[in-house]
C-alpha positions in Angstrom: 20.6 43.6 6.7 23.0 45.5 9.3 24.1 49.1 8.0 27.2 50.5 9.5 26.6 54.1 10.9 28.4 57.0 8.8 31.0 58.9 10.4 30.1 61.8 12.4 31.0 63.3 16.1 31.7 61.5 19.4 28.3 60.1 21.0 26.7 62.0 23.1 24.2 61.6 26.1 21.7 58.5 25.3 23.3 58.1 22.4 24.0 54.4 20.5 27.4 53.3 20.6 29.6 52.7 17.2 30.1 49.4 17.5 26.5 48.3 17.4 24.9 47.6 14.1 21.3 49.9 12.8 18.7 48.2 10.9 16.1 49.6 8.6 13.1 47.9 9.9 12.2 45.5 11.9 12.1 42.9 9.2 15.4 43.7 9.0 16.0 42.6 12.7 13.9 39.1 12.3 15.5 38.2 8.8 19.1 38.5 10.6 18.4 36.2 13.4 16.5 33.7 11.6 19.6 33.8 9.4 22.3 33.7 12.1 19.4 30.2 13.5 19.4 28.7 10.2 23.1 28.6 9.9 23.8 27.1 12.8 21.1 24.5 11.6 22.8 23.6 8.6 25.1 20.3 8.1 28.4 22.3 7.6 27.8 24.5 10.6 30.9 24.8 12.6 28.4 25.0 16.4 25.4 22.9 15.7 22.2 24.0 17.2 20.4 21.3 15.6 19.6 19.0 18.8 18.3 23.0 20.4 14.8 24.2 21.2 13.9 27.4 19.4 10.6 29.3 20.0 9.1 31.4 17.5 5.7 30.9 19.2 3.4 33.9 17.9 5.9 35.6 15.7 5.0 37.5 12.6 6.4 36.0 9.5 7.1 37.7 6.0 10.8 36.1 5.4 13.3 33.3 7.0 15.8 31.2 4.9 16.2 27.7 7.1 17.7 25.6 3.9 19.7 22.7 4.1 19.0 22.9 7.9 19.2 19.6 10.1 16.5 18.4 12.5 17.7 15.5 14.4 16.6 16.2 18.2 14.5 18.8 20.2 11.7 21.1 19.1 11.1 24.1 16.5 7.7 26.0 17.4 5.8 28.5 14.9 3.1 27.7 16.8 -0.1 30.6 16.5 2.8 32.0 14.1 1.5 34.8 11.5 2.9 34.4 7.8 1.1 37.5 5.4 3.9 37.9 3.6 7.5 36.6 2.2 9.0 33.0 1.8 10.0 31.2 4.8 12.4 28.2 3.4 12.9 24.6 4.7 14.1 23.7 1.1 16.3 20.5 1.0 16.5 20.7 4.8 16.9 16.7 6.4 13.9 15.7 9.7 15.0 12.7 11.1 14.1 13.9 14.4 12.9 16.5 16.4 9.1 18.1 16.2 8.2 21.0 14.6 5.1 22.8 14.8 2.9 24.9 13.1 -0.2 24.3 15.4 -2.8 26.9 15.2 -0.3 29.2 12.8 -2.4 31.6 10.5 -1.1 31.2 6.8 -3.0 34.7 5.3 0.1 35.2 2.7 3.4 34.3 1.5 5.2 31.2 1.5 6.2 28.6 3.5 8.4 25.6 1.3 9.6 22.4 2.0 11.3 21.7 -1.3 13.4 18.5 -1.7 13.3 18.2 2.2 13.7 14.5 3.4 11.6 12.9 5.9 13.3 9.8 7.8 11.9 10.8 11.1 10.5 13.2 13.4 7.5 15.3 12.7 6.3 18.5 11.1 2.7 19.7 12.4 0.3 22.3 11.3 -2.7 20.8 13.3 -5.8 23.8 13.4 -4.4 26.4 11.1 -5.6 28.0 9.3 -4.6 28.9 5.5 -7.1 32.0 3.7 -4.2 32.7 1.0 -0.9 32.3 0.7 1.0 28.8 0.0 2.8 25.4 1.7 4.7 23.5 -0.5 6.5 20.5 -0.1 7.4 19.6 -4.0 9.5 17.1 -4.4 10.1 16.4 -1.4 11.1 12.4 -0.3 8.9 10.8 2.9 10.4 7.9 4.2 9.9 8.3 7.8 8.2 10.4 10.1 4.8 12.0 10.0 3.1 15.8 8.7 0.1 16.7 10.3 -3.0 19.2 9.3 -5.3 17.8 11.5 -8.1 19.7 12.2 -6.8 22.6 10.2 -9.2 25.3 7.6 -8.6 25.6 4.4 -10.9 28.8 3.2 -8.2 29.7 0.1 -4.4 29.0 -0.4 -2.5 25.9 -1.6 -0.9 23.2 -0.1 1.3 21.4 -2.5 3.1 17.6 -2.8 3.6 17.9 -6.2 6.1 15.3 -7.3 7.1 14.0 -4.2 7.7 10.1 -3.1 6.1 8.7 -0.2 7.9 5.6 0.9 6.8 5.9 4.2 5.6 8.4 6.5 2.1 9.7 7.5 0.2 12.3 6.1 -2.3 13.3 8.0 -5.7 15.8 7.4 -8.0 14.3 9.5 -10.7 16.1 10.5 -9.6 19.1 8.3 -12.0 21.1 6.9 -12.4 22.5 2.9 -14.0 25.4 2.3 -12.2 26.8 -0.6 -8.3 26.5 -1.5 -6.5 23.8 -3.1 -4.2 20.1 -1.5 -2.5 19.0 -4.4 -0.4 15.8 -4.7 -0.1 16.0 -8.8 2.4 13.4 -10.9 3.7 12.1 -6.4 4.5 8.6 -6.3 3.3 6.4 -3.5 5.5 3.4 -2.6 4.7 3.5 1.0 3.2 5.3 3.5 -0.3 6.5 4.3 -2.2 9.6 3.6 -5.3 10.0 5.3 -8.7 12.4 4.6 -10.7 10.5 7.8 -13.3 12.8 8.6 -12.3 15.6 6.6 -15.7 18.0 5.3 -15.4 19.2 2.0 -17.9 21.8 1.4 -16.2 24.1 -1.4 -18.7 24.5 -3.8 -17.8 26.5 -6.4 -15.6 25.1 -9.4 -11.9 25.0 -7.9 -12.7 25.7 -4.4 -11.9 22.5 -1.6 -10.4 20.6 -4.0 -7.9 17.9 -3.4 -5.8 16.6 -6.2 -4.2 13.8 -7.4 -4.1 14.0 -10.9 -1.1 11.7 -12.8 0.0 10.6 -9.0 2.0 6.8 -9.3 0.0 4.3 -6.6 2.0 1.1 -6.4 1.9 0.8 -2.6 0.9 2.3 0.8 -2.9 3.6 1.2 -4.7 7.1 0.8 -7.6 7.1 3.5 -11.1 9.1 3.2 -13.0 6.9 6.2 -15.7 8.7 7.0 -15.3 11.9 5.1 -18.0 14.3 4.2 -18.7 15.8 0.8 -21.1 18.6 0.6 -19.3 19.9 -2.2 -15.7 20.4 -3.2 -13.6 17.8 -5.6 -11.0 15.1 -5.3 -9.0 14.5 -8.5 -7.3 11.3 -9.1 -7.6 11.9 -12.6 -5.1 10.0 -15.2 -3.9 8.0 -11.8 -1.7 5.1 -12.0 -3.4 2.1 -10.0 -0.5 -0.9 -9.6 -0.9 -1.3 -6.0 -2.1 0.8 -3.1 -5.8 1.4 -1.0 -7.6 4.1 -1.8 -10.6 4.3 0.6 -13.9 6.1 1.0 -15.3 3.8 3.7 -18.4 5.0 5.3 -17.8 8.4 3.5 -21.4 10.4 2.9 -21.7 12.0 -0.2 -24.4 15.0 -0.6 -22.8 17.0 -3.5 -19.4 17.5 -4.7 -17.5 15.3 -6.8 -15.0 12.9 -6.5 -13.3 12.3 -10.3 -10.9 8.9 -11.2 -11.4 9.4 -15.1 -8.5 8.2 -17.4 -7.1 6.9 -14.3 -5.8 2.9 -15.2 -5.7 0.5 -12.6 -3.6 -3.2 -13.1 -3.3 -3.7 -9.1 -4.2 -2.5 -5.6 -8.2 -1.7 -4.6 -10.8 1.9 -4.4 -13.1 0.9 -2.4 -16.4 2.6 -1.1 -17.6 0.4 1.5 -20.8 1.4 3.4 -20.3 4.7 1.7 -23.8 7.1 1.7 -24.6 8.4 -1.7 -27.5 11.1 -1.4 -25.8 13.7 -4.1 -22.8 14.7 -6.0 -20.9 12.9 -8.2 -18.2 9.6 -8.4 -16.8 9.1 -12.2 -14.3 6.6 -13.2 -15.5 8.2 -17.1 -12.6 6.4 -19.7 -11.1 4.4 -17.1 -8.8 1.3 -17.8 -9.6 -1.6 -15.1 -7.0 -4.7 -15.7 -6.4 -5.6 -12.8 -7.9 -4.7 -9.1 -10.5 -4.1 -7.0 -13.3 -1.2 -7.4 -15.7 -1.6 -4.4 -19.3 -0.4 -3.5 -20.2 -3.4 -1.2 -22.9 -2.2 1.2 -22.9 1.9 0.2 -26.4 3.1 0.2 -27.7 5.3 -3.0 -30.0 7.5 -2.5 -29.0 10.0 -4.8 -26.4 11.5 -7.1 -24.6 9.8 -9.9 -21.4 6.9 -10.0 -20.3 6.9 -13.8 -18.4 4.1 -15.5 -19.0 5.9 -18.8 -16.8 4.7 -21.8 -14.5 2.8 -19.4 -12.7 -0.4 -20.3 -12.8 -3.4 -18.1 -10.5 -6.1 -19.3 -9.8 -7.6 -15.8 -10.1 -7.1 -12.4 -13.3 -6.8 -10.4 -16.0 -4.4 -9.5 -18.2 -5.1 -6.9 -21.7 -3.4 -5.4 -22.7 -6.3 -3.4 -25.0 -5.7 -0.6 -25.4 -2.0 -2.0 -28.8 -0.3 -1.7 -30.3 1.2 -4.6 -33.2 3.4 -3.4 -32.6 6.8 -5.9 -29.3 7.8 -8.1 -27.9 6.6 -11.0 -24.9 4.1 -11.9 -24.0 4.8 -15.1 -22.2 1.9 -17.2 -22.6 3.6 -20.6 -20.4 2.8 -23.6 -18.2 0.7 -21.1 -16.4 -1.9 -23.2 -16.2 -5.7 -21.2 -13.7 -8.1 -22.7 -13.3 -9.4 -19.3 -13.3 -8.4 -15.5 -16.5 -9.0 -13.2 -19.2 -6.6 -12.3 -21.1 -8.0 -9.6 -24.6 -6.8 -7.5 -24.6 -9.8 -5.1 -27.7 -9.6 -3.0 -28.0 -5.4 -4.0 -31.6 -4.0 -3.5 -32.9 -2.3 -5.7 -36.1 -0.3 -5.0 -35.4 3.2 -6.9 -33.2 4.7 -9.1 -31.1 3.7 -12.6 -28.4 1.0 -13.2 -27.5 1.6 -17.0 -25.8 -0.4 -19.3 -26.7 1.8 -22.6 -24.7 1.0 -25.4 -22.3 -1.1 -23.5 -20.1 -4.0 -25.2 -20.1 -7.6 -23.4 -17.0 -9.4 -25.0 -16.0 -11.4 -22.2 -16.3 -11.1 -18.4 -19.3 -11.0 -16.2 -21.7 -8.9 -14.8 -23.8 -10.5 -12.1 -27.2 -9.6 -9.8 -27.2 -13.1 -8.4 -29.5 -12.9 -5.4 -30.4 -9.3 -6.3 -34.1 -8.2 -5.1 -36.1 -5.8 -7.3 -38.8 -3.8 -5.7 -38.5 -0.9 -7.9 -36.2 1.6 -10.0 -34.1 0.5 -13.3 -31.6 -1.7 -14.9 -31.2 -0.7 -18.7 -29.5 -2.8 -21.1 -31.0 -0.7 -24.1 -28.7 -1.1 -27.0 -25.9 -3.5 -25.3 -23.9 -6.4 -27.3 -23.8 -9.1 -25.6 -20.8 -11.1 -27.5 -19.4 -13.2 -25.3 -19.2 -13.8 -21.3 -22.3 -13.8 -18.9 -24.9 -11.5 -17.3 -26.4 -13.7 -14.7 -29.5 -13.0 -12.5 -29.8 -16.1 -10.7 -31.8 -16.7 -7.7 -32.8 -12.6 -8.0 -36.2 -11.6 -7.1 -38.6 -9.5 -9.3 -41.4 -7.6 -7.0 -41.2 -4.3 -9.1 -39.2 -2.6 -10.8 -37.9 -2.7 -14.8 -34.9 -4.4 -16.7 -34.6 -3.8 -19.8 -32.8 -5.1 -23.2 -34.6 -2.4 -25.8 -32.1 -2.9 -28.8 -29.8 -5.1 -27.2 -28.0 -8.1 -29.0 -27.4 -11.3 -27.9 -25.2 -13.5 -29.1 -24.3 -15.0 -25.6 -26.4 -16.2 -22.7 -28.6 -14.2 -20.1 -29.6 -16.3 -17.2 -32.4 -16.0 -14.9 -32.1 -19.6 -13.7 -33.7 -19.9 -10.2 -35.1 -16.2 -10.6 -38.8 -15.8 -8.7 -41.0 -13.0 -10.5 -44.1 -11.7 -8.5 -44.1 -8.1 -9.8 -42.2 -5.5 -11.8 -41.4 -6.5 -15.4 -38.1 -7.8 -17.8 -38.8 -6.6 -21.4 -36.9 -8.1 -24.0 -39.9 -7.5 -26.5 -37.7 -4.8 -28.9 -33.9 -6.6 -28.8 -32.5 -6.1 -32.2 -30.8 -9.7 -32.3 -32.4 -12.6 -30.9 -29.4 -15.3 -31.3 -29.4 -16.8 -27.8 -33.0 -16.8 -25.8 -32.4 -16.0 -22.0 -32.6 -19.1 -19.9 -36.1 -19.6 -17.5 -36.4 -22.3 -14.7 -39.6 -24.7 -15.0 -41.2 -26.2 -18.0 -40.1 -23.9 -20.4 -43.1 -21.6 -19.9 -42.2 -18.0 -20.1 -42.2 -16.3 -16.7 -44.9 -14.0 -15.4 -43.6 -10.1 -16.0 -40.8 -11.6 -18.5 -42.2 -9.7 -22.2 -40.3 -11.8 -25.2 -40.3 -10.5 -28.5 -43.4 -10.3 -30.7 -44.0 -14.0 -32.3 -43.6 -15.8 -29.1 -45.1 -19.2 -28.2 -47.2 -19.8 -25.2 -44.4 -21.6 -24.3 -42.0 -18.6 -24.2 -40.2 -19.9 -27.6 -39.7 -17.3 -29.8 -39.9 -16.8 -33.7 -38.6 -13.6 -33.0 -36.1 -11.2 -34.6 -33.7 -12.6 -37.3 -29.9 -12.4 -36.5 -28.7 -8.9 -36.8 -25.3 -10.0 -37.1 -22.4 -8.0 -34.8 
């Protein structure tokens, strides 16, 4: 702030005249021009600069109050700015124009916030910078136009926040970013509209907490959140406790090597995840205590080599989730204690040649799961310990060359089909299911199928005395 100078005698030689103001620092100096910018900015200002240029290309940063400013024309440049220190505020300031830029700015400390800010135009980049500590928030904040851009920016530590904003339009955009540690976070935002997009981005955080990129209790009804092509070598994304009534979210061709990627307690009644072509040779996918009644969950044509995709104590009462055309080669996809009472799991023509599909424990009530057309050369599908009460788990037209499906102390009181199924290797044991109610159904002449083990007490015929009724 200006200081008046104290009374004392008449100026001499080189010396500064009364009228002009002394400052203590030179913070001092940038916080009073940013000030005297900001007001001329605002909506009430009596000269409006807010149609102006203004350069703060390379400038150091450690305070700067542009609240309640206006952006309707021209451009604002922090570009290659340095912020260590302070709050720089853009809180409830209206873009519905104009471009402003953080390209290439260094965010080491401090704060820079967008607060309750509305977006009905223009555009806010931060495209290649870089962010070790410090914070970027735009909480709260309302996107119904315009676009914000960290493409290609480095995130080694800080926080970029969303938290509780709406999207009803508007792009997001951190495309070919790059997570190394810090924190995006779009917790309890609602998405109307709009599009945020993670194409390309590397996540490679691998400790706990580090490149993570939440969503956690965020509202999807419309609009789409985009990781084409990402890569996860470690790091986390959170949708955790997500509200699914509309909206994309996609992973298409995304290659998973470690990391994690976490939907549990999320509930979906509308809109579609979807994993198409995805690469699967580590890390982790877990829709763990998931609702599904309604939607799309899609793995058609992702390849698993490795890691883990966990339903585990989910509940599927509508809706569909699909794996058709997916490659199962190594990995695990882990159904256990999933309830069905309806909704339709379906591996269409999947290949199966390694790893675990496991249905452990599971409840069939209603619904379908179906491998029509699927070819097994190898790996596992358990069923061990599954109640099969009521819809359909179908295998028709699948091929058996290797491989094991299994039904140890499953219950059937509903039908398994293998109508049209060719068996020339690998094995389907139902030889230690608990209740025998309804037989699986065989093509032919009733014979039982090479590689098909029925419980002890079978016929040559494949008709078996079998287990009594365990009841439900």
């Amino acid at each position: 702030m200006p200081n008046s100078p104290g009374p004392g005698p008449g100026p001499g030689p080189g010396a500064v005249p009364e009228d002009v103001p002394e400052f203590d620092s030179a913070h001092d100096v940038r916080y009073a021009v940013i000030g005297i910018i900001g007001a001329r900015l605002r909506l009430n200002a009596k000269v409006s600069w807010r149609s102006l240029d203004l350069d703060f290309t390379g400038v150091m940063f450690d305070g700067g109050d542009f609240s309640g400013a206006g952006f309707s024309g021209g451009q604002v440049s922090f570009s290659g700015a340095k912020f260590s220190g302070g709050r720089v505020s853009f809180d409830g300031a209206k873009f519905s124009g104009s471009r402003v830029s953080f390209d290439g700015a260094e965010f080491s400390g401090g704060q820079v916030s967008f607060d309750g800010a509305e977006f009905s135009g223009g555009q806010v980049s931060l495209g290649g910078a870089r962010f070790s500590r410090g914070e970027v928030s735009f909480s709260g904040t309302k996107f119904a136009g315009g676009e914000v851009s960290f493409g290609g920016a480095e995130f080694s530590g800080g926080q970029v926040s969303f938290d509780g904003a709406e999207f009803s339009g508007a792009q997001i955009d951190f495309r070919r970013s790059k997570f190394s540690g810090g924190e995006v976070s779009f917790r309890r935002a609602k998405f109307t509209g709009g599009e945020v997009s993670f194409g390309r981005a590397q996540f490679s955080g691998a400790p706990a907490g580090q490149g993570f990129a939440g969503f956690s209790g965020a509202e999807f009804s419309g609009g789409e959140i985009s990781f084409s092509g990402a890569e996860f070598s470690g790091g986390q994304v959170g949708f955790g406790g997500g509200i699914f009534s509309g909206a994309q979210v996609g992973f298409d061709g995304a290659e998973f090597s470690a990391g994690k990627v976490s939907f549990a307690d999320a509930r979906f009644s509308r809109g579609e995840v979807h994993y198409r072509g995805a690469r699967f040779s580590g890390g982790e996918v877990s829709f763990g205590s998931a609702g599904l009644s309604g939607g799309e969950v899609s793995f058609s044509g992702a390849r698993f080599s490795g890691g883990e995709v966990s339903f585990g104590s989910a509940e599927l009462s509508d809706g569909q989730l699909s794996f058709n055309d997916a490659e199962f080669c190594g990995g695990q996809v882990d159904f256990r204690s999933t309830r069905f009472s309806g909704s339709q799991v379906s591996f269409i023509l999947a290949r199966f040649s390694g790893g675990q599909v496991s249905f452990i424990l599971s409840r069939f009530s209603g619904g379908e799961a179906s491998f029509n057309g699927a070819r097994f050369s190898g790996g596992l599908v358990d069923f061990g310990s599954t109640r099969f009460s009521g819809g359909l788990v179908d295998f028709f037209g699948a091929e058996f060359s290797g491989g094991l499906v299994g039904f140890d102390g499953a219950k059937f009181t509903t039908q398994v089909s293998f109508l049209l199924a060719r068996f020339s290797g690998g094995e389907v044991d139902f030889s230690k299911v608990a209740d025998w109610s309804h037989q699986p159904q065989f093509d032919g002449d009733g014979m039982r199928p090479s590689g098909v083990r029925l419980p002890g007490g079978s016929d040559a015929s494949g008709v078996p005395e079998g287990p009594p009724s365990a009841g439900p």
